[in-house]
C-alpha positions as CSV (number, residue, x, y, z in Angstrom):
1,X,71.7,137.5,154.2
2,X,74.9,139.2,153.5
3,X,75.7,140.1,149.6
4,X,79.1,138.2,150.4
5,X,76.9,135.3,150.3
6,X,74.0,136.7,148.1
7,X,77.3,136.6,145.5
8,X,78.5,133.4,146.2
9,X,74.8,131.7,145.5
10,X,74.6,133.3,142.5
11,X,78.1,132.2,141.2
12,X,77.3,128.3,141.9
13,X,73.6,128.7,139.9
14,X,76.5,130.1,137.7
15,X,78.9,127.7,137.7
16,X,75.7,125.0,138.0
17,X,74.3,126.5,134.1
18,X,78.0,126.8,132.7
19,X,77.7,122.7,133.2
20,X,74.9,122.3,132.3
21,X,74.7,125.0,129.0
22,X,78.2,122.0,128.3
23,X,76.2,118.9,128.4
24,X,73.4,120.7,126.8
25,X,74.8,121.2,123.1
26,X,76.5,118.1,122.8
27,X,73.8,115.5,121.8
28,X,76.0,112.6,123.0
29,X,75.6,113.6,126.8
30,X,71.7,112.4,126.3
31,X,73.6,108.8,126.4
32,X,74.9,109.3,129.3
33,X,71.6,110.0,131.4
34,X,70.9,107.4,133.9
35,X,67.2,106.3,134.1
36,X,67.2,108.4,137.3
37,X,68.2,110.9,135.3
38,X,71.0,113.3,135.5
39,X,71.9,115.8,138.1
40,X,74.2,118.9,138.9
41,X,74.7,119.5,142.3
42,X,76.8,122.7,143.2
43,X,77.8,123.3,146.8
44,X,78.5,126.7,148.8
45,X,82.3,126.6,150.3
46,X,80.4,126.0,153.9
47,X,77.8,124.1,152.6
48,X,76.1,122.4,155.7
49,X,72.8,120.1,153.9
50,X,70.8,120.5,150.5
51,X,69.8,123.9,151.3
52,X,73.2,125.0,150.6
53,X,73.7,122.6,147.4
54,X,72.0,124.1,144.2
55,X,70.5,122.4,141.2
56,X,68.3,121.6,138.8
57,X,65.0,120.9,140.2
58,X,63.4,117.9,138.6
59,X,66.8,117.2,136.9
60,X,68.2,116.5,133.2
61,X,66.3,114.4,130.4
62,X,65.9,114.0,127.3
63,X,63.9,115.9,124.4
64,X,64.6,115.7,121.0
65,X,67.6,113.7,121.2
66,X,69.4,116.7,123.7
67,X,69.5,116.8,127.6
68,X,67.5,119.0,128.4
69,X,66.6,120.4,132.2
70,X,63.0,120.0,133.6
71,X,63.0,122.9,135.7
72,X,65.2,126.1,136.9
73,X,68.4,125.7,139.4
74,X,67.4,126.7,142.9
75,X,68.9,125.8,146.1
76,X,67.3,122.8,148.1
77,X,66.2,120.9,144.8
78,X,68.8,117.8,145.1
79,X,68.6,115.0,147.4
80,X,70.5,111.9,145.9
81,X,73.7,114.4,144.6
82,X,73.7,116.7,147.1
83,X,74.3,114.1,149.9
84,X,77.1,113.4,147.7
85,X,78.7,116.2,147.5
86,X,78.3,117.2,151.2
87,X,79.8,114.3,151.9
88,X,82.9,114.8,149.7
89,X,83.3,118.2,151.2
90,X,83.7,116.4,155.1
91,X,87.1,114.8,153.7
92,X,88.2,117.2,150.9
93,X,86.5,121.1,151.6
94,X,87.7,122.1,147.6
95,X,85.0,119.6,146.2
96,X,81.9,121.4,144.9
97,X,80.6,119.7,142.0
98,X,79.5,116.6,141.5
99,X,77.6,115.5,138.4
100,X,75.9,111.8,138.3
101,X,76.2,109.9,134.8
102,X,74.8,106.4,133.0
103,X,77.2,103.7,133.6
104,X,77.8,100.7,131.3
105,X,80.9,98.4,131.6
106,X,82.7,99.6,128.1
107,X,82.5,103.3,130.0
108,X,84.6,102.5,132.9
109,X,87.0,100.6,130.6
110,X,87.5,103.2,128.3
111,X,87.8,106.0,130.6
112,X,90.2,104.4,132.3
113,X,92.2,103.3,129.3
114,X,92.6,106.3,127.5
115,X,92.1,109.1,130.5
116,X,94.2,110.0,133.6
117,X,91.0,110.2,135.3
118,X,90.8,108.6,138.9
119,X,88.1,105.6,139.0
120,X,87.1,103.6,142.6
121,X,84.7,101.4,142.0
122,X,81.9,101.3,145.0
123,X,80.8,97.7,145.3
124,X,76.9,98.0,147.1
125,X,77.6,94.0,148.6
126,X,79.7,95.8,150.8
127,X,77.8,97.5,152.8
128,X,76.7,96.4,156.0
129,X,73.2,95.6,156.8
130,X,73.1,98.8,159.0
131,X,73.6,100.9,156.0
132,X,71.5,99.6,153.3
133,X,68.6,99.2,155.9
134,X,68.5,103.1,156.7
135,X,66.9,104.9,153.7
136,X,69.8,107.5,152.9
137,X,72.8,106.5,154.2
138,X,74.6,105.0,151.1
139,X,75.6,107.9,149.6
140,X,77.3,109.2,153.4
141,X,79.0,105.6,153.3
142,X,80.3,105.4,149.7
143,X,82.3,108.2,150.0
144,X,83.8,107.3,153.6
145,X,84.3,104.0,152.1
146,X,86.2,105.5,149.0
147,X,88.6,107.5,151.1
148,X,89.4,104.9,153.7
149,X,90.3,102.8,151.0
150,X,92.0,105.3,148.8
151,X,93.2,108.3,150.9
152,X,91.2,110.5,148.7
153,X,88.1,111.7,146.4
154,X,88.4,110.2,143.1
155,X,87.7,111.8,140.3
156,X,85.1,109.2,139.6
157,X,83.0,106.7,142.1
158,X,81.1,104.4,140.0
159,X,79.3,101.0,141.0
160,X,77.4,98.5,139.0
161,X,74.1,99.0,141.2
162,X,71.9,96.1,142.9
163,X,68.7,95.2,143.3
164,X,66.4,98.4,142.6
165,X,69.2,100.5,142.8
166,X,70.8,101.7,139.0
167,X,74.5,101.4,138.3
168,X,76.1,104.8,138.2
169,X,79.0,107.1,137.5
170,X,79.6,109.8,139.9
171,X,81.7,112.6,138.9
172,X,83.5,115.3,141.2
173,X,84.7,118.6,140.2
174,X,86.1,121.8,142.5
175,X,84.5,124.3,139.8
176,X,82.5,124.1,136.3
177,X,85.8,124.6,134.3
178,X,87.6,121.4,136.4
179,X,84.3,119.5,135.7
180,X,84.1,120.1,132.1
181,X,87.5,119.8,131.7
182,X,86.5,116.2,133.3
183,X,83.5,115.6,131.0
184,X,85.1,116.3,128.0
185,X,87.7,113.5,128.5
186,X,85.2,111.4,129.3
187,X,83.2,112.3,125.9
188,X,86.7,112.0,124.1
189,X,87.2,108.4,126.0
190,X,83.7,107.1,125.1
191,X,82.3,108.6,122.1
């Protein structure tokens, strides 16, 4: 492997911690933690599947009232965000980041009420039978759905979940300081 890309690995585990160091000291984050639990994913410019998408292997819970990570960002540790993310990057190549977060209607409301944040709201009834039958392929089809209904990636994808499936907030960033900048008007909005 070429230190070109040797560098670039180690600025998204970089770019992956800077997030996560973020959410970490600000005890109002452990809200936001789905019962999936939390995820960053960060993507190589030609990222091609998970291999290429670092994060934090066994993700971000909760102890002592902090999110805390369960284990050390590595490449190939993310399956749910970093089909998300790879996906993004098909329609819009500048999206790296994505970050996945507890949703609850009064969220959503206030985000959009008090942020210039872009929301699309994923609705799972939608899908056709051939996409929620094939384990995997929701992710893929939310985001095509988003931009053929919008034009673009969102700053947010959110949807009020289904049966076995949690409601989530999905947030996309080009870089840690565009995502932060994201999550603290989302902390500002709801807390």
């Amino acid at each position: 492997m070429s230190s070109a890309s040797e560098r670039e690995k180690s600025d998204v585990i970089h770019q992956v911690k800077t997030i996560y160091n973020y959410i970490s000291q600000h005890k109002e984050f452990a809200n936001l933690i789905p019962e999936v639990r939390m995820n960053i994913s960060g993507a190589l410019s030609n990222a091609k599947d998970k291999n290429d998408i670092a994060a934090i292997e066994g993700r971000i819970t909760v102890i002592n009232g902090y999110p805390y990570a369960a284990g050390e960002i590595k490449f190939g540790v993310s399956d749910h965000t970093a089909r998300l993310v790879l996906t993004a990057k098909e329609f819009v190549k500048t999206i790296n980041f994505v970050i996945n977060l507890r949703y609850r209607p009064q969220y959503i409301e206030k985000i959009q009420e008090s942020t210039t944040l872009s929301t699309f709201e994923f609705i799972r009834d939608t899908q056709p039978d051939s996409v929620r039958k094939k384990e995997h392929s929701t992710m893929q089809w939310l985001i095509k759905d988003c931009v053929e209904n919008t034009g673009q990636i969102p700053d947010i994808i959110w949807d009020r979940g289904g049966i076995g499936k949690e409601p989530i907030i999905r947030v996309f960033a080009r870089d840690d300081k565009e995502m932060i900048d994201k999550l603290k008007k989302i902390q500002k909005a709801i807390f």
